[in-house]
ZATORZA-502020 format. One record per residue (C-alpha): residue number from 1; residue in three letters; x, y, z. Coordinates in nm, 2 decimals. Layout:
# ZATORZA-502020
{NUM 'ALA' {X Y Z}}
...
***
This chain:
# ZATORZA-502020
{1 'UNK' {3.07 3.69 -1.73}}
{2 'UNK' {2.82 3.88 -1.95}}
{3 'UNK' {2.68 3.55 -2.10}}
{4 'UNK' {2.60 3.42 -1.69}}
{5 'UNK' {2.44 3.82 -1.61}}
{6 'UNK' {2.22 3.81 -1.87}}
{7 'UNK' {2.10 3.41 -1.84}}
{8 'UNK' {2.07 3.51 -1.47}}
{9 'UNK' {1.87 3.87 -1.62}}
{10 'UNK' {1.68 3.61 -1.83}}
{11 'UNK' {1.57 3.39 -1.57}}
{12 'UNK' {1.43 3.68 -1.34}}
{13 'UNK' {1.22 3.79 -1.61}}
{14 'UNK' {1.05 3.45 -1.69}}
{15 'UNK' {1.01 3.43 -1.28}}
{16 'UNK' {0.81 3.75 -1.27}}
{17 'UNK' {0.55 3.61 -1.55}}
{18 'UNK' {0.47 3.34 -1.29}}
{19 'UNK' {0.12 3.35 -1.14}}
{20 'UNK' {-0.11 3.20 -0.85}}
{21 'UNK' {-0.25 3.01 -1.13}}
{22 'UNK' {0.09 2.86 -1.28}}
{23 'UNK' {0.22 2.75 -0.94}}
{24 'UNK' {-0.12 2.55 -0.89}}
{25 'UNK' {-0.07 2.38 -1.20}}
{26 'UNK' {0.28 2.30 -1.06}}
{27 'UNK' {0.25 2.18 -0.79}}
{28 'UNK' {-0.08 1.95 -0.92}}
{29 'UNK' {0.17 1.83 -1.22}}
{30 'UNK' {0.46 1.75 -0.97}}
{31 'UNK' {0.20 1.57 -0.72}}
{32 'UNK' {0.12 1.34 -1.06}}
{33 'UNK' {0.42 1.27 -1.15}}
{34 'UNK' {0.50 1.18 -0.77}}
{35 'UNK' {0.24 0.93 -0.77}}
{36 'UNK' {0.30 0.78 -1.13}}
{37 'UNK' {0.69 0.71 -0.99}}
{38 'UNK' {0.51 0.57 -0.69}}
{39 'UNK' {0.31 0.34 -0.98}}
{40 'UNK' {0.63 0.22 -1.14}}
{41 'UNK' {0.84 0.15 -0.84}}
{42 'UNK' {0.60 -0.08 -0.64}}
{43 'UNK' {0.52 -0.25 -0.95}}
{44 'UNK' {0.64 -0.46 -1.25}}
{45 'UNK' {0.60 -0.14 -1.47}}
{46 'UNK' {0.99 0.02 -1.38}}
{47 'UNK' {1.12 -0.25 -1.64}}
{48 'UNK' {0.87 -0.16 -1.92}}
{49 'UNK' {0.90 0.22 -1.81}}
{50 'UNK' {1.31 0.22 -1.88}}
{51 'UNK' {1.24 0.00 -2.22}}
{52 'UNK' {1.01 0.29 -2.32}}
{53 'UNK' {1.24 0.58 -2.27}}
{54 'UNK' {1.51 0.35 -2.47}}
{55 'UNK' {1.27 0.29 -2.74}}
{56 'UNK' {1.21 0.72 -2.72}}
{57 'UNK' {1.61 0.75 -2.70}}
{58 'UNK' {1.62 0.50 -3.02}}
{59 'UNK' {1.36 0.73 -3.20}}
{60 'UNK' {1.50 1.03 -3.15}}
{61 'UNK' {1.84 0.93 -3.25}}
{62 'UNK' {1.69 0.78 -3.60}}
{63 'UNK' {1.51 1.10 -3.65}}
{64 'UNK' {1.86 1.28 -3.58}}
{65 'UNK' {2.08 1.02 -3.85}}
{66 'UNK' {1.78 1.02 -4.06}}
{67 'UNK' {1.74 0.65 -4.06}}
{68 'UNK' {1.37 0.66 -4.19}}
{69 'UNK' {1.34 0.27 -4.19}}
{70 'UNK' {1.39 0.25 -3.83}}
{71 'UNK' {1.19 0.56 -3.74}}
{72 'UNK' {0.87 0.46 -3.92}}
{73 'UNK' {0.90 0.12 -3.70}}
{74 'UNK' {0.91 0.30 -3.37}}
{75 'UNK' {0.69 0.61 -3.44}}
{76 'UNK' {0.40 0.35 -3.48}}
{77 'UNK' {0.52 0.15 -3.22}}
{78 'UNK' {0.50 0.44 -2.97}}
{79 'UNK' {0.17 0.52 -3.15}}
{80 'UNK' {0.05 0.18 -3.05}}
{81 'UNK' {0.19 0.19 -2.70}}
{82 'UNK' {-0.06 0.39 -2.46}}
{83 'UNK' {-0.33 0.11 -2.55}}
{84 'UNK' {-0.06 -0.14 -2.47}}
{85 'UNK' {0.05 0.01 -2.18}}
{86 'UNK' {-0.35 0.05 -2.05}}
{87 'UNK' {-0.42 -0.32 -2.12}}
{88 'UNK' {-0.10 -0.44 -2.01}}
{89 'UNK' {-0.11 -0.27 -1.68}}
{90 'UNK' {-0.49 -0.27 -1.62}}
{91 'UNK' {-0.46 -0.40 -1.27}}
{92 'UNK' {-0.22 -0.13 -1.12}}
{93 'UNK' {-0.41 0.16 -1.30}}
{94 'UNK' {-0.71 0.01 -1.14}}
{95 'UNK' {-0.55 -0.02 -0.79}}
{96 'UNK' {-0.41 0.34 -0.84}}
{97 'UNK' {-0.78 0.48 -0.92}}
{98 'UNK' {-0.91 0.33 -0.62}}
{99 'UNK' {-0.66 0.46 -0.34}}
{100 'UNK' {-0.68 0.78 -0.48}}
{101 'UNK' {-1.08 0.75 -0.50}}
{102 'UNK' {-1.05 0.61 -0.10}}
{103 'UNK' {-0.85 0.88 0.00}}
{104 'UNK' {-1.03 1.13 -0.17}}
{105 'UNK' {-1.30 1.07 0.02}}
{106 'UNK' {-1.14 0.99 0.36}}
{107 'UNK' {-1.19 1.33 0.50}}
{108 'UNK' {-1.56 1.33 0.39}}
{109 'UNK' {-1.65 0.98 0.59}}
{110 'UNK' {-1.45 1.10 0.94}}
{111 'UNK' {-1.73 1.40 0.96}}
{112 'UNK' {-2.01 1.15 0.89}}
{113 'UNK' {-1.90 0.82 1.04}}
{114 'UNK' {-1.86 0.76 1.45}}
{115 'UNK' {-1.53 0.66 1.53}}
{116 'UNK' {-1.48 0.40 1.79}}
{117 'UNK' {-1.39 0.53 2.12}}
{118 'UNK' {-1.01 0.50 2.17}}
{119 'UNK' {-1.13 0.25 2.48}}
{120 'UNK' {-1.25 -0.03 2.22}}
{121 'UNK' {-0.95 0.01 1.96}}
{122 'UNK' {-0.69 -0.01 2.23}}
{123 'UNK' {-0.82 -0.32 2.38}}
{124 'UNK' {-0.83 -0.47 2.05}}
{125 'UNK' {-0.49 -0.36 1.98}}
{126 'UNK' {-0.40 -0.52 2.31}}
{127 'UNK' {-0.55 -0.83 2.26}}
{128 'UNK' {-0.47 -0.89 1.92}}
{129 'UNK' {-0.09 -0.88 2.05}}
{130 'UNK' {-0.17 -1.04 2.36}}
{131 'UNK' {-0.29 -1.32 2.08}}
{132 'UNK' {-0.02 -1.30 1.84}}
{133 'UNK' {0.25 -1.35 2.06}}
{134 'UNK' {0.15 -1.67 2.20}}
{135 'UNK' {0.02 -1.80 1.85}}
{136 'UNK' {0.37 -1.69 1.72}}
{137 'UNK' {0.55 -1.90 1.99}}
{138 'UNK' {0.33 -2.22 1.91}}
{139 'UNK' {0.34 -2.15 1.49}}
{140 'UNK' {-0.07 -2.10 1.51}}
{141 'UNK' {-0.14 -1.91 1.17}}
{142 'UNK' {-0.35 -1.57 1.18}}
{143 'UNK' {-0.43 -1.31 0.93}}
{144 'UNK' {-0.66 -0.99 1.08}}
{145 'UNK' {-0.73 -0.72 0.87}}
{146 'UNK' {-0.77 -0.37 1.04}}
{147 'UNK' {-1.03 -0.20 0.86}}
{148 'UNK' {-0.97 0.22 0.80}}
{149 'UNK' {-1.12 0.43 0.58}}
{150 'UNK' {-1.16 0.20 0.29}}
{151 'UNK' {-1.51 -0.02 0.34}}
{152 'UNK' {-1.48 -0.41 0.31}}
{153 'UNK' {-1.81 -0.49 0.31}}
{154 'UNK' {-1.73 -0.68 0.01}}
{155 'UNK' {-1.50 -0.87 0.18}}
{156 'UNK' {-1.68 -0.93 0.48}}
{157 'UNK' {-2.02 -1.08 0.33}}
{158 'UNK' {-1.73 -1.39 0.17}}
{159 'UNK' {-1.73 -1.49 0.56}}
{160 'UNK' {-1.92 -1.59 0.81}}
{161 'UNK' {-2.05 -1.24 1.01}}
{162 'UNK' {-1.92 -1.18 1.35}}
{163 'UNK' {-2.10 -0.93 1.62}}
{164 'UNK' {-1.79 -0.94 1.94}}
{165 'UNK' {-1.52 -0.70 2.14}}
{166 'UNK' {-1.19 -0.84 2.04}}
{167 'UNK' {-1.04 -1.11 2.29}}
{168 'UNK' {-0.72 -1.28 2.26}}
{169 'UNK' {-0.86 -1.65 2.34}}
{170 'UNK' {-1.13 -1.58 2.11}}
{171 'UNK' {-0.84 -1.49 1.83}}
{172 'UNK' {-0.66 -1.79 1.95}}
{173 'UNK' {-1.00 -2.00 1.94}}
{174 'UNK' {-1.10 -1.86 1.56}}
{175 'UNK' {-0.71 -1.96 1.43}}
{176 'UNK' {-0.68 -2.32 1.60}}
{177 'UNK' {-0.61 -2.55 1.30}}
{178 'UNK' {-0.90 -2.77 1.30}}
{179 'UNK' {-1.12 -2.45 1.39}}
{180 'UNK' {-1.36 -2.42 1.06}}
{181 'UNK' {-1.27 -2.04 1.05}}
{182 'UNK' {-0.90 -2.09 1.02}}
{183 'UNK' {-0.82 -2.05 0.69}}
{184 'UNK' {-0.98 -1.69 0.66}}
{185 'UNK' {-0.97 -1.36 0.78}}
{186 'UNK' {-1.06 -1.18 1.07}}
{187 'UNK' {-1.15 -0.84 0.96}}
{188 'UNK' {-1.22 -0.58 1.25}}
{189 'UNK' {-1.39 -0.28 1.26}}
{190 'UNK' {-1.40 0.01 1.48}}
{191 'UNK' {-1.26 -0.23 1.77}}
{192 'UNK' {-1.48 -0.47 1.72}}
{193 'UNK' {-1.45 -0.82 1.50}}
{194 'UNK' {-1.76 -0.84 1.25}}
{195 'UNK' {-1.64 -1.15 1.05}}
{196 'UNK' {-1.43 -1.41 1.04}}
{197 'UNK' {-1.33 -1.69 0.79}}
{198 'UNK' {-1.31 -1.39 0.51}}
{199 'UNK' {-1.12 -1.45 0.17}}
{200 'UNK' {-0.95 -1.20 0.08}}
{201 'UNK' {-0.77 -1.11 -0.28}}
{202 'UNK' {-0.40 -1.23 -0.36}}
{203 'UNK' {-0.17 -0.99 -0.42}}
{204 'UNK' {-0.03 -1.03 -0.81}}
{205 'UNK' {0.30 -0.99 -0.76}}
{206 'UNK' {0.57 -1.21 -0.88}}
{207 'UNK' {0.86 -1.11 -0.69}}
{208 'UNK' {0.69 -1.18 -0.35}}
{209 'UNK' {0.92 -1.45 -0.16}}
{210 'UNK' {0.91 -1.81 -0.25}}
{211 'UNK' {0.91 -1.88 0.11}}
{212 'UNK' {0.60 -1.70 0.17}}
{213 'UNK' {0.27 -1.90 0.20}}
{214 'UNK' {-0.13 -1.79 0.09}}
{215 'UNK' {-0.15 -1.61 0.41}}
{216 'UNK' {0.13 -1.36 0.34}}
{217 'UNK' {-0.02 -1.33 -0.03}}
{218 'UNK' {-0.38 -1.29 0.09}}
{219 'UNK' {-0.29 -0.98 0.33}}
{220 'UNK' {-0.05 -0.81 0.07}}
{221 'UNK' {-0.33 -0.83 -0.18}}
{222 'UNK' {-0.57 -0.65 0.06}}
{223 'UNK' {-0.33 -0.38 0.17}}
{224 'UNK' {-0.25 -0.34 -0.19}}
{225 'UNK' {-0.66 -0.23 -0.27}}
{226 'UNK' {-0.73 -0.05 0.09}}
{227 'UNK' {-0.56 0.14 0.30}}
{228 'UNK' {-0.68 -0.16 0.60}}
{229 'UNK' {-0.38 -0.27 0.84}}
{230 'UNK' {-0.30 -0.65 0.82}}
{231 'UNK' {-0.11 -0.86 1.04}}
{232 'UNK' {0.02 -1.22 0.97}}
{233 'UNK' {0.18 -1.50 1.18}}
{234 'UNK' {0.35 -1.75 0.97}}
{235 'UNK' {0.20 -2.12 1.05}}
{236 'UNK' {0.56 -2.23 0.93}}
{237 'UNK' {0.78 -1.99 1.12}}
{238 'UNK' {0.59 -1.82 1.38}}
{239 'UNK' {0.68 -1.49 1.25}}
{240 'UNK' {0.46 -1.17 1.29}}
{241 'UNK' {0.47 -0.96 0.95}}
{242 'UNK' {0.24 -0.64 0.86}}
{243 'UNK' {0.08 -0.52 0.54}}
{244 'UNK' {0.04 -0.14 0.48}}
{245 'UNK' {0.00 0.00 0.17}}
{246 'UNK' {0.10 -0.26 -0.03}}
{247 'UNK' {0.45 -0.30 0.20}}
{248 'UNK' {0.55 -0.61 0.37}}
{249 'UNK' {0.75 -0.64 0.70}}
{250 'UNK' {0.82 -0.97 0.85}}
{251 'UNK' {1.03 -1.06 1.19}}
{252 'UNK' {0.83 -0.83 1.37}}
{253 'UNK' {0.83 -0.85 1.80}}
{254 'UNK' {0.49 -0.88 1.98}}
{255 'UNK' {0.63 -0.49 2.09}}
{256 'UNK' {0.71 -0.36 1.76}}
{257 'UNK' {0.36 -0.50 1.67}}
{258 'UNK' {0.18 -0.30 1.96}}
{259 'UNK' {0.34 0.04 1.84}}
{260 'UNK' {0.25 -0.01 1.43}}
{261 'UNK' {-0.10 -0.12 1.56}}
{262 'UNK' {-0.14 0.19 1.77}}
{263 'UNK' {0.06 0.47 1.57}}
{264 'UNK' {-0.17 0.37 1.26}}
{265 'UNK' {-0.50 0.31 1.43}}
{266 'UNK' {-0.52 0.53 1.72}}
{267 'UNK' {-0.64 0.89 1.69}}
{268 'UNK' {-0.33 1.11 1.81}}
{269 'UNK' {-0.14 0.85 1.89}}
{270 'UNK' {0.14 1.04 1.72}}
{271 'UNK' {0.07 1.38 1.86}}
{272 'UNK' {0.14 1.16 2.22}}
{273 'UNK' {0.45 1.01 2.10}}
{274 'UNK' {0.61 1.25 1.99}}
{275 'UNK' {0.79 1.25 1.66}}
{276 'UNK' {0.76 0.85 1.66}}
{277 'UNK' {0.53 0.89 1.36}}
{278 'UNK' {0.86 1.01 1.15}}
{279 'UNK' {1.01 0.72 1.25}}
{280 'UNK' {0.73 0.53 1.10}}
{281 'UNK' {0.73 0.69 0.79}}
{282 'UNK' {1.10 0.56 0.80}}
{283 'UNK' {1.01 0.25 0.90}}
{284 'UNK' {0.80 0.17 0.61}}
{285 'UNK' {0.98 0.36 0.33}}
{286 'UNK' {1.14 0.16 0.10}}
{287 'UNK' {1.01 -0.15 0.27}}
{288 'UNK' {0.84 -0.31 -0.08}}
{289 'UNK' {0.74 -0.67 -0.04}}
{290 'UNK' {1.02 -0.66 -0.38}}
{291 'UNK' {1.32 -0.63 -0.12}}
{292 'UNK' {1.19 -0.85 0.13}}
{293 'UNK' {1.45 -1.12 0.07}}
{294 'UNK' {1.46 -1.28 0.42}}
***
């Protein structure tokens, strides 16, 4: 009983040396640490990240049994790991760097940029569904990219540029399968399409689903580098699916479409629904294009 009043004594103590400034340095560690799990669990890099803390396990337990042999080979090993790790894993440390650089400056751009009145974005949300759910009952395939925050003007000068208001026989017209434009992207911005016939960047991964076309890999790729909205129909299945943030969610229904669209790219639209956007948050967590097994 003494032993647990003086830990407890112990621990008040070190509690009173905390300052302002150690909490802030705290909370910033914990919020790295957050994201670098983040890292490792959408990626490839869990499996190399458990092989490392075994090959830290095996080190420490030759240091403990003094089996020098064996240390030596894994202290230069580990020596020799961060530049592995920083070659080996150059593309999802480059895909971290620019999320956080997007949305680090994504409250700078809404002060300086003009929104599109609600008007235009839900009548592009509208059509775009009205669009989909035909071209999902006749197998048509579609991929539109939402832009946000993130700029595509990259993307957007590989198609052919677009000045229209979004209409859903337009949408059907651009995806008909002898259109030229068919194979590419529709990329809207601010309610408006500004090009079409886009190419956008395939997504890396090797655990996507074999039964997933160029289509599916095309839009996870984007929402992988941006924080842009996508939306597929599959040309085999007629399915609906939706990229955000580098998760994938097929089987979707023309409504379940409308409420993602307008939860994620109306202003408010939250604040009107409610607590919907919780639900949202549900929706998508744990939703990695790794489980999608359907």
């Amino acid at each position: 009983m003494d032993t647990f009043l003086n830990y407890c004594i112990m621990v008040v103590e070190y509690l009173r040396l905390i300052t302002i400034s150690d909490l802030v340095d705290i909370l910033i560690l914990t919020y790295l640490i957050y994201q670098c799990i983040n890292l490792l669990q959408w990626t490839n890099a869990a499996k190399v990240a458990k092989a490392l803390l075994l090959m830290v396990a095996f080190l420490w337990i030759s240091y403990q049994f003094n089996l020098n042999a064996i240390n030596f080979v894994l202290s230069k090993a580990v020596e020799l790991g961060f530049l592995a790790l920083v070659i080996l894993f150059q593309p999802e440390i480059r895909r971290f760097l620019e999320q956080v650089g997007s949305s680090g400056r994504s409250s700078l751009t809404r002060f300086f940029r003009n929104d599109a009145p609600s008007s235009e974005l839900e009548q592009a949300i509208r059509e775009t569904v009205s669009a989909y759910a035909e071209m999902s009952q006749n197998k048509v395939g579609a991929l539109i990219v939402f832009e946000r925050d993130t700029k595509l003007d990259n993307i957007i000068s590989s198609g052919t540029s677009f000045q229209s208001t979004v209409n859903s026989e337009l949408l059907k017209n651009l995806f008909y399968n002898k259109a030229p434009l068919h194979d590419g992207a529709v990329i809207i911005r601010r309610g408006r399409i500004v090009a079409a016939g886009c190419m956008l960047p395939m997504s890396d991964s090797m655990s996507l689903s074999k039964d997933l076309g160029m289509r599916h890999r095309a839009g996870l790729g984007m929402s992988e580098r941006s924080d842009a909205v996508v939306a597929v129909v599959s040309e085999e299945t007629g399915a609906i699916s939706i990229m955000l943030r580098g998760n994938l969610r097929r089987h979707l229904s023309p409504v379940t479409l409308d409420r993602v669209l307008r939860n994620e790219l109306l202003p408010g639209a939250g604040e009107a629904e409610g607590r919907e956007r919780k639900g949202l948050l549900t929706f998508w967590q744990g939703r990695s294009h790794k489980r999608e097994r359907e």
